[in-house]
C-alpha positions in Angstrom: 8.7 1.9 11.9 12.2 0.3 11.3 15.1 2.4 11.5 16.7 4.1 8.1 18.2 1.7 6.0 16.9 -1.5 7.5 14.9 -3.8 5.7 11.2 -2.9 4.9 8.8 -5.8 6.0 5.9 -6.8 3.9 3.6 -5.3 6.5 5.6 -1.8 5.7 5.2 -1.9 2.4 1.3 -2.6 2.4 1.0 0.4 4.7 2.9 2.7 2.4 2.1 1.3 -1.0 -0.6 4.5 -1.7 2.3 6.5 -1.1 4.6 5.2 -3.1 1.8 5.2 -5.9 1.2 8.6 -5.5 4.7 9.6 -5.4 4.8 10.9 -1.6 7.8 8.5 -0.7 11.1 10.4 -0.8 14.8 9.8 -0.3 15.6 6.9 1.9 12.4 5.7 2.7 11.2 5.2 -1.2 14.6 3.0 -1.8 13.6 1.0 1.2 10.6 0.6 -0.6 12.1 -0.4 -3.5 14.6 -2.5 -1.9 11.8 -4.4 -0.4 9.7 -5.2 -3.8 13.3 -6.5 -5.8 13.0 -9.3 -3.8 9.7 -9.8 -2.3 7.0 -11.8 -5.4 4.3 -11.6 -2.9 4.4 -7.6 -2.5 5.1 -7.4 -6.2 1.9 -9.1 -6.7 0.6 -7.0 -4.4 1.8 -3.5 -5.8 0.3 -4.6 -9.2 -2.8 -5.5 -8.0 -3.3 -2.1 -6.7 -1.9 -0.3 -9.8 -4.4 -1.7 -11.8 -7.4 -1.4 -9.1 -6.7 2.4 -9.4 -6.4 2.1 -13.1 -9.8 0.6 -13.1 -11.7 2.3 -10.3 -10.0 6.2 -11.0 -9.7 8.2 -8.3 -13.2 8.6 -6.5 -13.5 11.4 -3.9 -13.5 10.0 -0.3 -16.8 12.5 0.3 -18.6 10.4 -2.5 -18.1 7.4 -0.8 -21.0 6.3 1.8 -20.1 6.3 5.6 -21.3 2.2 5.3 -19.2 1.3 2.0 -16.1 3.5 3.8 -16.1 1.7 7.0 -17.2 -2.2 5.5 -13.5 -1.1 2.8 -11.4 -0.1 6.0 -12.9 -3.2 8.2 -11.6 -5.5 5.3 -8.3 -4.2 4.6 -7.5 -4.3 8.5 -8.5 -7.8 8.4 -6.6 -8.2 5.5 -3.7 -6.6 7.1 -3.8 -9.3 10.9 -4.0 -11.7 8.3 0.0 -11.2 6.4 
């Protein structure tokens, strides 16, 4: 990870973003954070699309979830993540 006070990438951000949306984020990596989405649209789009894919989805227990659907989510949101 980038050093204290240095500028959050977008590839940061997308790793932390359940974090930060669960409030686990403190001190000087939460501003970085914040830093990051005042002048980043794309991870502002971003952020909001997963605010309101919690908002619709709730919070499902992991153990509910089938081994298959878990791995296929992770798979795509890896791929997702070579791709930024």
């Amino acid at each position: 990870m980038s050093a204290v006070g240095a500028q959050m990438t977008c590839r940061e951000m997308v790793e932390l973003v359940t974090d930060y949306l669960e409030g686990r984020l403190g001190g000087p990596q939460r501003a970085r954070f914040e830093a990051h989405l005042a002048i980043c649209p794309g991870c502002q789009a971003y952020l909001e699309q997963m605010r309101q894919t919690l908002h619709a989805l709730g919070r499902i227990p992991e153990e509910t979830l089938p081994a298959a659907a878990r791995e296929e989510l992770l798979q795509a949101f890896r791929a997702w993540k070579r791709d930024r």
